[in-house]
N, C-alpha and C positions, 0 to 999 in steps of 0.2 A: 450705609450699613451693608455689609458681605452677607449676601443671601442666599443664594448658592454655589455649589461647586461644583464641577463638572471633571468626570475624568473618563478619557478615551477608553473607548473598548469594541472590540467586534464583535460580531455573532457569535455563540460558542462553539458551531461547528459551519466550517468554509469549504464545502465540496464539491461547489456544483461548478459547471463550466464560467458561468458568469460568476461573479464576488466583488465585493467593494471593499477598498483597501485606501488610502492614504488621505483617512477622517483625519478632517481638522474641524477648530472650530475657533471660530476669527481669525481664520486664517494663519492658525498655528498648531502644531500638533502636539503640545503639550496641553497640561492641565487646565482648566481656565475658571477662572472665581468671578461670579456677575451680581448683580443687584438686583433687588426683586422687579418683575417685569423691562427687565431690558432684555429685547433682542440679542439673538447670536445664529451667528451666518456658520451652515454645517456645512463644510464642505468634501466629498469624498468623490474616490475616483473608480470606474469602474473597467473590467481589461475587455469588456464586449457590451454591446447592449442587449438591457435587459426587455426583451420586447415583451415578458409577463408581468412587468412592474416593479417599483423598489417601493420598499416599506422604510421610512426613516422615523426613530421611538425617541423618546427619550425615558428612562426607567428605573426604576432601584429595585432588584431582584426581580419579582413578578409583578410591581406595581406599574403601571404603565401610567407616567403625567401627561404626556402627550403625543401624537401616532402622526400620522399622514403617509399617505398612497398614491403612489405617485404611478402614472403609465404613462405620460408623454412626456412633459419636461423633467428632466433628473433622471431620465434613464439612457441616454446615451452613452457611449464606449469615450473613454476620457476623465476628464473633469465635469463634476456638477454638482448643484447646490441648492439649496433649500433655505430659508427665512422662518426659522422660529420666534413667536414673538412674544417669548416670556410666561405665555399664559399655560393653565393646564386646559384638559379639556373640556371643562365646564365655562371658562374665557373667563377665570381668576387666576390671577398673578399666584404663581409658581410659589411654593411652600420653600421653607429652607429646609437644605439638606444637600447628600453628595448623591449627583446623579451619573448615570453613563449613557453615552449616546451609541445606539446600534442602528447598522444600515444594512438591511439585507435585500439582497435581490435577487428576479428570478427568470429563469427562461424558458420557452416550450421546447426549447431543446437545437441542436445543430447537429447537418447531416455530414459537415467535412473540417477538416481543421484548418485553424486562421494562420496566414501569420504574420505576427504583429511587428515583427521589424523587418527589415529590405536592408539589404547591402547591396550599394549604388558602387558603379563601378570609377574606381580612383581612388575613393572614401575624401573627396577632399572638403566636405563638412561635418562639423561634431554631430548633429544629428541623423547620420545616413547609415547606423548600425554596421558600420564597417571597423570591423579589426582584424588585425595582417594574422598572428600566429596563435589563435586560440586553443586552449590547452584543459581547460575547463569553465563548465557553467552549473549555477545554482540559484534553487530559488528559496525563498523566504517564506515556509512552510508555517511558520507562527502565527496562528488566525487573531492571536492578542496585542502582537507589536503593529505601530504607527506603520512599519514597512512589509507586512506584509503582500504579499504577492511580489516583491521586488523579483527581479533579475540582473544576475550579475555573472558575467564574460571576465573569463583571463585572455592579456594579451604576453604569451612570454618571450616575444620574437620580436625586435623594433625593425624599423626598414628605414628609407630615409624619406616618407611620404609628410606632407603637411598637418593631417589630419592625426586627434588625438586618438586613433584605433592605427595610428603608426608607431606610439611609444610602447613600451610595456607598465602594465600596469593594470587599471581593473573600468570595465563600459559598466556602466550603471542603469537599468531601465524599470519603469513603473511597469506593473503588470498589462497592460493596455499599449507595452512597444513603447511608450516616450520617453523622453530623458528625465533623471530622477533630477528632483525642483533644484538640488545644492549642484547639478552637471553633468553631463552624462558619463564624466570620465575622472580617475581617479590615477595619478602613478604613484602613490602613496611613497614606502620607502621600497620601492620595489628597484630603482637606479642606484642604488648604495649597497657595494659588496657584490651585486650578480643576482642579487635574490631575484628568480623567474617566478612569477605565479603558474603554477600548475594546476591540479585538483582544486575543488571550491567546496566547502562544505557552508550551511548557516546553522550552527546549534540550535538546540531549542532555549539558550543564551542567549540567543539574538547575535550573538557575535561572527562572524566571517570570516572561517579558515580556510586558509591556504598552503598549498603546496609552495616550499620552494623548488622549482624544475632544476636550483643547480645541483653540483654535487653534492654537496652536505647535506639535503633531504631536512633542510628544518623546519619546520610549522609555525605561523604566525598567524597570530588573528587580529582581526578589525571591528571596531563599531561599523553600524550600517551606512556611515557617510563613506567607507575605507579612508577614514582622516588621520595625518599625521600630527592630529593633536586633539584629543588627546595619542598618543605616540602607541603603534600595536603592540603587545602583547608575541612575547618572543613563548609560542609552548614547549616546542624541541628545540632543542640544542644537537651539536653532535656528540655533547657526553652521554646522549640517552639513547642512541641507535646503537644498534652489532654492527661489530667490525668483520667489512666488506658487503653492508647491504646498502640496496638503494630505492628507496620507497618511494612508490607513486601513490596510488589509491587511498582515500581517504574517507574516513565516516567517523561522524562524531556523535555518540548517543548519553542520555542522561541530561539532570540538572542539574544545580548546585552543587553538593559537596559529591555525587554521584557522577559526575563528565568523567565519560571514558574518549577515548582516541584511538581509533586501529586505525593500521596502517600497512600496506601489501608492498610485501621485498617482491622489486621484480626478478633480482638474480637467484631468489629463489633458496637461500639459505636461511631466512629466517621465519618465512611463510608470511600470513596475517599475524602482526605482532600489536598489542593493546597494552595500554597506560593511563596510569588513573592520572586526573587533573581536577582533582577539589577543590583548587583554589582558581583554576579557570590556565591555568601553567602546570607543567610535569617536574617535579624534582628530579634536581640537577644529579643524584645517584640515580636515579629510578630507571633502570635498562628496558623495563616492559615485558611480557608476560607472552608467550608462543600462545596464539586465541586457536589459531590453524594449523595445522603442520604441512608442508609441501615437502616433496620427493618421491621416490620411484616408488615407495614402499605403503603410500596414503593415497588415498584416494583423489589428493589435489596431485597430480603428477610433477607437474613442472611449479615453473616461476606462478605465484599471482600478480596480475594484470591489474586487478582493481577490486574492492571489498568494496559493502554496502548492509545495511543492517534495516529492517524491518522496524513497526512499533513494535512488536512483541520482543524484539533484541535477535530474533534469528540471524546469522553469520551467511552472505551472500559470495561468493568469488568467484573469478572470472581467470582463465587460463590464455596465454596466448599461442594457438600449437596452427603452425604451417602448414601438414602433413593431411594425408586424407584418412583419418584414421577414425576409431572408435572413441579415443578419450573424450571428459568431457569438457567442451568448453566452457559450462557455467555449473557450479555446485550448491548446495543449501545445506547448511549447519544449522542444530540447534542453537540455541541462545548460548551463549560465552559463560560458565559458573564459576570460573580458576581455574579448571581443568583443560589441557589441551585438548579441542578437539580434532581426532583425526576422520571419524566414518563420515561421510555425510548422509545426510537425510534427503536429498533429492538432488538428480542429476539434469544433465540436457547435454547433451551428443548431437552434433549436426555435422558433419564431413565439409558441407559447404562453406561454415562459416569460419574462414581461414584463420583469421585474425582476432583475437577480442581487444577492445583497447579499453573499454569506461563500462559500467553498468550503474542500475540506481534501480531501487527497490522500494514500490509505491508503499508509502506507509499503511495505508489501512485497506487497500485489495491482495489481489492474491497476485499482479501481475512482476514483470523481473524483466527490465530492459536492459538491453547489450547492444552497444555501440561495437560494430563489426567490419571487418572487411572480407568481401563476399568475392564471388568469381567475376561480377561487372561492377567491383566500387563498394563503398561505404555502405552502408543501411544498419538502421536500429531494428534491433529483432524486438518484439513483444510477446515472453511465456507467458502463459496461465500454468501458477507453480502447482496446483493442489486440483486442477481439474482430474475427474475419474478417482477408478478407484487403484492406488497404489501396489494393492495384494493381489488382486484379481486379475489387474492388466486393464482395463474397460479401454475403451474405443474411443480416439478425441475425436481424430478426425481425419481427415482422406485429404492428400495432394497429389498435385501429377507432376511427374519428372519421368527423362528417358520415355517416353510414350508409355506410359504406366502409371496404375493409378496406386498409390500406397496408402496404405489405412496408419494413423500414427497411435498406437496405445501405450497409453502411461502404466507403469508397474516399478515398484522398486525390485532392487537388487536382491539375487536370490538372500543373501545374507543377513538382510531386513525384512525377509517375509519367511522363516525357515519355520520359526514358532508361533504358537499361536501365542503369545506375550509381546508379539513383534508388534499385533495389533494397538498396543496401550499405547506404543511410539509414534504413530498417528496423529497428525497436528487436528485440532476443529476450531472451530470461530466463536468465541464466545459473546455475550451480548455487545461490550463494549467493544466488541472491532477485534481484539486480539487474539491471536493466537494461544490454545493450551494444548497438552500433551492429551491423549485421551484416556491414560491411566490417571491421572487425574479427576474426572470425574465419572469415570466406571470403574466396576470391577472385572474383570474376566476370571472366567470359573469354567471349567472344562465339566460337561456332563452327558446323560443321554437323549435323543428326542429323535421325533422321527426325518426321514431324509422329507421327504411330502410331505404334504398337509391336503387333503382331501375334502371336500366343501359337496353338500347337499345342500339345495334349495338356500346358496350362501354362509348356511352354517356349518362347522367345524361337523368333520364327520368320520366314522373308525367304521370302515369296511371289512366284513367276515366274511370270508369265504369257505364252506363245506361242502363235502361230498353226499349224497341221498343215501348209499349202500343198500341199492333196492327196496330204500322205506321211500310211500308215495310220500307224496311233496305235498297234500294238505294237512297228513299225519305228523312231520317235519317242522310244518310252520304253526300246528299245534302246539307241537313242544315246546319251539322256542319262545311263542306266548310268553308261556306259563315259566320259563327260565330268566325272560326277561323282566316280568313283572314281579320275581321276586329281588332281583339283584339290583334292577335300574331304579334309581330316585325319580321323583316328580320332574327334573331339569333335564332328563333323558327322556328324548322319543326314538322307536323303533323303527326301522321301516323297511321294506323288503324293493329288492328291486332284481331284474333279469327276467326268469319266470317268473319266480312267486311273482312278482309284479303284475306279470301281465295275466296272471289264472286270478289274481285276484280285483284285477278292473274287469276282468270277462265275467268273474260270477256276478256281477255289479251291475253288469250288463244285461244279463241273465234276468235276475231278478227284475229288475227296471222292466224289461220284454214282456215277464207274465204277467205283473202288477196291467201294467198296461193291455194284453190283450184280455186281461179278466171285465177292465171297465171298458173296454171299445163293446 
């Protein structure tokens, strides 16, 4: 008799350095149907070890049928595995029903970064993360798919080496550096026609696009094996690009009937150009939609180099300029509505950073890496887009160059800080991680208040100041008594301070003096 059912699933949220990604269970990662109290072998794999421990559940929403905690075996970086045996926690056979299996795991943290593959010199074995002409890489951000955590290498450059990181085509690697179980290497149809893989993008489809690096500029996508069968998924064609652009950069945002596709002209005629794909493919009329505008006259000056898009949809691009100059090399746009956008909302200018070639924009922080070339070689730069305050200028932070020390402060452009409604334009973080405008949820209202704010004894406090005009000063503070105790409410206290202060702890003084030499 079918007793229960089991379907894959991860944690609902995978952010920590350590994560567990390629659950099976019998040793398959599809769905699996058991019998009441028969065992099933959970297998998952992890890209570091967890030296805080992995929690393996089995659960339907909040109900929890069976747990275990693991801190030595099954926390290793790799493969590992665990023996459920059918029972709930009370050690009676499992109820019918559809369950899903969740493996989380945890770590106290890491002071340097790992890295999980090596490139051996020659490359003349499949597994020695060697590939000749890489062009782009991506990984498998889907905390829900069987494959998450993957990594996947374009190679679009063959040579005549033995090793399959000498073909072109696509290196395949579990999060943890190994080879993915079906190979580590894929040339899908990438030998048929020239098609070069370039750019990598993973939907939140699950499926796996690419750049063609040849001339035509067309986009094809893959299941997570990159198999030629079932056979990929053609998006662009060349009836859907402008004539004389040539697009590198790639990002793919949305689901279902919502998959958009930008795409960066690097000659710079048609800027960041986007296209709806509903059905997971671009109609064959659909020429796409100016998302950015590039030239002399916008704020993206030149060609874009590479786009990249946020959770929230913000529009990321990357310039590539020679020159020692002011432009900038990385920009930030609001989220894409139909309207072209031309201003952007946040710049980065660095004179050193020659060259931009790739960027990629962490979905749920604030950071914006750029793949560059610098005065001694390659390096990826790392912003913090949103640190400081934008109007004011604040202070990030201080480097040294030329025997000097420079302080670096973030401000936007005068032309986004002129009004005070500039302020509603202002990105903030709402609970869910994203991005909103801050007109949004405030108002701004322009009114009057004071420049200070003045504090007595911690409380808010309105300082008067008058002249005596030859009236004494206990005659003075008479008066104002009896002025203040007809105006001030019960939530008002008065208090004098300068002289009157001090003539009136002296008569206090005073008094206290003769009280006491009356009883000495």
């Amino acid at each position: 008799m079918v007793a229960l059912a089991f379907q894959l699933g991860a944690a609902p949220e995978a952010r920590a350095y350590v994560f567990a990604s390629n659950v099976q269970l019998g040793g398959t990662n599809a769905n699996l149907t058991t019998t009441a109290g028969e065992s099933v072998t959970i297998n998952y794999l992890l890209n570091q070890p967890a030296n805080a421990g992995v929690t393996v559940a089995v659960v339907s929403g909040t109900n929890v049928l069976w747990n275990t905690n693991l801190f030595t075996t099954g926390t290793n970086q790799g493969v590992n595995s665990v023996l459920w045996d059918g029972n709930d926690l009370a050690g009676n056979p499992a109820s019918n029903g559809l369950w899903h299996v969740t493996v989380q795991a945890a770590s106290s943290g890491f002071t340097n970064w790992t890295r999980v593959r090596i490139k051996s010199n020659g490359g003349s074995s499949a597994g020695d993360g060697y590939v000749w002409g890489p062009q782009g890489i991506a990984v498998n951000n889907n905390t829900n798919s069987p494959y998450f955590g993957r990594v996947f290498v374009g190679n679009a450059e063959a040579t005549f080496g033995p090793a399959p990181g000498d073909l072109v085509g696509i290196a395949k690697y579990n999060a943890d550096g190994s080879d993915a179980a079906e190979g580590p290497y894929s040339t899908g149809t990438f030998a048929v026609g020239a098609a070069l893989p370039g750019k990598i993008e993973v939907g939140a489809d699950d499926r796996v696009y690419i750049v063609d690096s040849a001339s035509d500029s067309r986009v094809l996508s893959f299941d997570q094996l990159i198999s030629t069968n079932p056979a990929p998924l053609q998006v662009l064609t060349l009836g859907n690009l402008a004539v004389g652009a040539s697009y590198s950069g790639l990002s793919v945002s949305g689901s279902g009937t919502n998959r958009k596709i930008y795409l960066s002209d690097v000659n710079g005629t048609a800027g960041v150009r986007v296209w709806n794909m509903p059905s997971g493919t671009v109609s064959p009329a659909d020429t796409g939609t100016t998302a950015v505008a590039a030239g002399p006259s916008f704020d993206l000056n030149l060609a874009p180099q590479d786009v990249a898009l946020d959770s929230s949809g913000k529009v990321f691009a990357i310039q590539s300029i020679t020159g020692f100059n002011s432009w900038p090399r990385a920009l930030g746009y609001a989220a894409f509505q139909g309207a072209t956008l031309t201003n952007s909302i946040w710049t980065h200018s660095n004179f050193g950073m020659l060259q931009a070639a790739g960027t990629a924009a962490a979905l749920h922080t604030n950071f914006l890496a750029v793949v560059c070339e610098v005065d001694n070689g390659d390096a990826i730069s790392l912003f913090n887009r949103t640190d400081g305050s934008p109007v004011n200028g604040d202070g990030l932070n201080n480097f040294n160059e030329f025997s000097r020390t420079w302080q670096v402060n973030v401000q936007a452009e005068g032309k986004f800080r002129s009004n005070p409604e500039d302020i509603g334009k202002l990105y903030v973080r709402g609970k869910d991680g994203r991005l909103v405008e801050l007109s949004s949820v405030i108002r701004i209202q322009e009114g009057g208040g004071p420049t200070t704010i003045n504090r007595v004894d911690r409380q808010r406090a309105l300082i008067l100041f008058a002249g005596l005009e030859n009236k004494p000063l206990g005659q003075a503070m008479t008066e104002l008594d009896g002025i203040s105790a007809k105006i001030l409410t019960s939530e008002f206290t008065a208090v004098y301070k300068g002289m009157a202060e001090t003539m009136g702890e002296s008569f206090k003084y005073l008094i206290f003096a003769l009280i006491l030499g009356i009883v000495m």
